[in-house]
Structures are given as C-alpha cells and as structure tokens.
N, C-alpha and C positions, 0 to 999 in steps of 0.2 A: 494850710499851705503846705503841699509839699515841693522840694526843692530835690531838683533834677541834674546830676553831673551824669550828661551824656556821653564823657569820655572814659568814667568806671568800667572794670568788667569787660572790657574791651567791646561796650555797644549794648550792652545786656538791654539797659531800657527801651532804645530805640529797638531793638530786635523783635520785644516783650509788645510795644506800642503802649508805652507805661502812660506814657502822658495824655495820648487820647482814652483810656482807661479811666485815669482818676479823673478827669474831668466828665467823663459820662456819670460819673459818683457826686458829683457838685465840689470836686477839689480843685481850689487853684494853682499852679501848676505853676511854678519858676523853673526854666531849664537854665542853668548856668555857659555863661561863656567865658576863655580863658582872660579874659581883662578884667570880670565880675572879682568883687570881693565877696565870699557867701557871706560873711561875720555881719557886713555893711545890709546885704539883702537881707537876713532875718531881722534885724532891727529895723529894717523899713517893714518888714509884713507883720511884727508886731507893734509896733506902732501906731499900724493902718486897723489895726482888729482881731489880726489870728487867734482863732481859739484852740490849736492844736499845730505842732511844729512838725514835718517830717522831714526824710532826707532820702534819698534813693542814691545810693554814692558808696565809694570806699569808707574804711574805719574811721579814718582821719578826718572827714566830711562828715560823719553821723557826731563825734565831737563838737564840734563848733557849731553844729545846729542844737545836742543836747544842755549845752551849758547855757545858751539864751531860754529853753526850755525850762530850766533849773532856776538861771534868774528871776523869769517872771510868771515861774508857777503853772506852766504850761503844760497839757501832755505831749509827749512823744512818740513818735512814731519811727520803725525802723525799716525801711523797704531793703531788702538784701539784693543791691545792683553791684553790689562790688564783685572785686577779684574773688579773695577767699570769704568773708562775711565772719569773719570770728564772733566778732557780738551779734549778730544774727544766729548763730550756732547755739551758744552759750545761754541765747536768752529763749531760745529752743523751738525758733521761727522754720517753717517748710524753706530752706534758701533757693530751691528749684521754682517756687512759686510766688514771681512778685508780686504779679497780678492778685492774688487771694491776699496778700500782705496788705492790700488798699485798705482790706474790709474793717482793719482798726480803727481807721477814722471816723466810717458811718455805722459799724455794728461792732464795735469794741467792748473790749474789759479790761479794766484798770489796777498795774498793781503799781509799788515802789520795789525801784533796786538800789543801789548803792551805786556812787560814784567817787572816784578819788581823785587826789589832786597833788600838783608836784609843783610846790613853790606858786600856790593860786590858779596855775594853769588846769583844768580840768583833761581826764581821761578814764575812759569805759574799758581799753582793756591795759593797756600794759605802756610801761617809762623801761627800757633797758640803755645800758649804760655799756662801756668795752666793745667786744668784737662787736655785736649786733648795732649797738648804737653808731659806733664808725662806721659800718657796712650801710646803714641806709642814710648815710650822709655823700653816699660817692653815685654819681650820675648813673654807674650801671645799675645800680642794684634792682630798680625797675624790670629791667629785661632779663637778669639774669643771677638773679637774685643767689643761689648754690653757687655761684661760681665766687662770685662777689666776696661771699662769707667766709668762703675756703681763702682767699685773699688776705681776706683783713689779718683771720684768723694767725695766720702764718706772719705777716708782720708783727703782729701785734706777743703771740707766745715766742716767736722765734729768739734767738738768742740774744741778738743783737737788738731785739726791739727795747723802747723807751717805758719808764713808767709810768700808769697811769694817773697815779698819785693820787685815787681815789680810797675813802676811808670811810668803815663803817663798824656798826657795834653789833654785833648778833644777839638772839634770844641770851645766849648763855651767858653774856660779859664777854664774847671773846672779839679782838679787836681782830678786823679785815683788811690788812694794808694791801694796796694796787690787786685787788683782785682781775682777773681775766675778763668774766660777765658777773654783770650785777644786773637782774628782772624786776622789777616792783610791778604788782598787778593790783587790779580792781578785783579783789575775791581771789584766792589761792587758786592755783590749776593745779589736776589731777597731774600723778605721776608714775601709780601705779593702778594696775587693776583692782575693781571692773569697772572702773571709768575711762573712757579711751584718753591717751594721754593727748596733755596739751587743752588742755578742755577743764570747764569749771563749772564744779557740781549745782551751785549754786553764785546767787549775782546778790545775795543779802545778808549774807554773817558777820556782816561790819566787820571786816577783818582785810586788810592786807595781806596778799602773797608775797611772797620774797624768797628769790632766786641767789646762791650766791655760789659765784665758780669758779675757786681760785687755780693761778698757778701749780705747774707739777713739784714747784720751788717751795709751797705752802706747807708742804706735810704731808703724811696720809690719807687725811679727809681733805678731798680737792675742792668739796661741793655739799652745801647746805640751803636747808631749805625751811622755813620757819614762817608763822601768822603773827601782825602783830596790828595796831590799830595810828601807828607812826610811826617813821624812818626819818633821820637824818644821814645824810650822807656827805660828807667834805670833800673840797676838791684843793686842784695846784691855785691857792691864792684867789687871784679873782678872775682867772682865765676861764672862758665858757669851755664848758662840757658838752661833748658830741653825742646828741642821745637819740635813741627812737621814740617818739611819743607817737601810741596809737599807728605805727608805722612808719608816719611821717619822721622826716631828717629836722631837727631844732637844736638849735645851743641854750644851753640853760648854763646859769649865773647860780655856781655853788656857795653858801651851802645850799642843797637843797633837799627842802624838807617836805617828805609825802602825808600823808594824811586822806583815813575814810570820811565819806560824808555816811553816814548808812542810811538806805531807803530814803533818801532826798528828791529823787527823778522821780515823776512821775511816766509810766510805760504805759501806752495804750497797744493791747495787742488783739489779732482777730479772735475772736469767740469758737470756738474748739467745737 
C-alpha cells in the first residue's frame, strides 16, 4: 500500500502521475484527503493484509506510516514527494526520481536502520527544541520559513526574551541550563568536511546525535555537539514544550526522554 499526500512538494506526485504509476506496478494506492487521518488509514490497510507500508509525502508523513511499519514488522518504503526529502537524502534515494522509487516494492532490497524516539513518540530525522522548535509552531513558517527563524531567533536570544527553562547533561557532566537550540537526531549529522554538512553518514550506528547551542551568556563554548545512545532532557514543570518533530510543530510533556531503537525498521529500497 502506498499512501499518497497529494498536497507535499507542492504537486510533486500529481505532476510525477505517481498514482497511475504504482498501480500499473499492482500498488494500492491511498491518496490522502485533508479530513483523512493517515495514522487511522495505515491501520486500516494493515489490518486488511498489506504486506509492505509506503508514503509518498513530507518528513512528518513518512513517520507515521514508518512506526505502524515498526509496529507490525512491516517493510517500508520511502517515495521522495516531499519539499526537501531529508530522509530520502540520508537514506541515499535518487529524490529527482519518484517514479524509479516505486521499484522497492516489486524489485527491492532489504536493509535495517535505526529509529529514535522521544517520549515513545517515533522519529527518522530530528526533535529540536528553542528557536527551531518555536519557529515551526508559528503559522508562517510553511511559507517562509528564513524569515520565520530570524524571528523567533531574535525574540527568543534578544535581551528582553524569557527563559526557557530547559535542562540538560552533556557527554562531559556539564550541565546545560536554558540553552538557545537543542537538536536530537536519528544518527549524528555531519558538520564538517567531506561530508556535506547537515546530512548523515550513516542511518545505523545506534547512536544519537545531539546538537547543543547555548546562549552568548554561557561562556566561550556556545555550541557542543556529542553521540550518545539516550537523552533526558527537563523542562518548566509540567508546561508542554514547543518542539519540531520530523518538522512538524507538537508539544511535548517534559521530561522528555530520547532513546535509539538501532536497525529496528525494516527499509525496502530499489535494487541499484
């Protein structure tokens, strides 16, 4: 079954003619509409038999079809219809080509990657927390995303801004009070050459990434960066936290705690 959000990418699929594609493949074909729940449609299409889950869709939309995939042992498939395709990238798929991205389902090969998770909730690339996490909790950030950030950003370091009364413990012992950004990813991202930055060498070293970028108020070292295999991280009491998950804008109920699965997902990808 693959599943279809026709409004990703601004048309990709429709453009692509994704849907009459996989079904000339023998794929069934869910195209999502904005009343649809996708969480609600994958449990109905495995329930009904699917033997392989896909998602043609933003970040946020390959999540929620990967962790019913996780649930019941499913492979997965990633069709790169979204805006930027980060895990499409990452997991080192053609993203110019969705069409050839079908061929995982009928002429595939199978590996395991890792998946993490933040407070049971599942995610492929990245939970940020501070500027980033405010920033795609505010209506523009869709359209306009640089501007958006320069925004927050400025509220948020400016003088007069609030604490965030987030708190955490780095590799060394050293404690992190109200940092600016905090990243937790699925597999560390590069940051220096020769891997292009932003980008992750690999999707299985069981190992968490972790971003951490404090104020100009912190000291000398503004910004640390460390692997680890789990995070906790506390918040103001029991007020939800404004965070990015996977892109999407969610509150999360601190503490909260990350945690690798390593090589749990099964990935089905086309045959090279």
């Amino acid at each position: 079954m693959l599943f279809l959000n026709p409004r990703s990418g601004g048309g990709k699929a429709a453009r692509a003619r994704l849907a009459e594609r996989a079904r000339e493949r023998g794929i069934d074909v869910m195209a999502l509409r904005p009343e649809q729940s996708l969480a609600a449609l994958v449990d109905e299409a495995v329930a009904e038999g699917a033997d392989a889950l896909g998602v043609a869709g933003g970040d946020g939309s390959l999540a929620v079809v990967a962790s019913a995939a996780l649930a019941h042992e499913l492979p997965f498939v990633c069709v790169p219809a979204g805006t930027r395709n980060h895990f499409a990238l990452d997991l080192g798929l053609d993203r110019s080509d969705l069409v050839g991205s079908l061929d995982a389902f009928t002429d595939g090969v199978e590996r395991r990657i890792d998946v993490a998770e933040v407070n049971g909730r599942l995610f492929l690339n990245n939970v940020s927390l501070g500027i980033y996490g405010d920033a795609v909790s505010r209506p523009a950030y869709r359209d306009a995303k640089a501007r958006t950030l320069l925004e927050t950003a400025t509220q948020v370091l400016g003088p007069s801004a609030a604490a965030s009364d987030l708190q955490l413990v780095d590799d060394r012992g050293q404690l992190h009070r109200n940092p600016a950004v905090v990243l937790v990813s699925n597999n560390p991202y590069s940051f220096e050459p020769p891997y292009s930055p932003g980008t992750r060498q690999t999707l299985d070293s069981g190992r968490l990434g972790i971003l951490v970028l404090d104020t100009a108020s912190a000291g000398p070292r503004p910004g640390q960066t460390w692997t680890a295999t789990r995070l906790e991280v506390t918040g103001p009491g029991s007020a939800l936290l404004h965070a990015g998950v996977d892109g999407e804008a969610v509150d999360l109920t601190p503490p909260l705690r990350f945690v690798i699965r390593p090589r749990a997902l099964r990935v089905r990808l086309r045959r090279a």
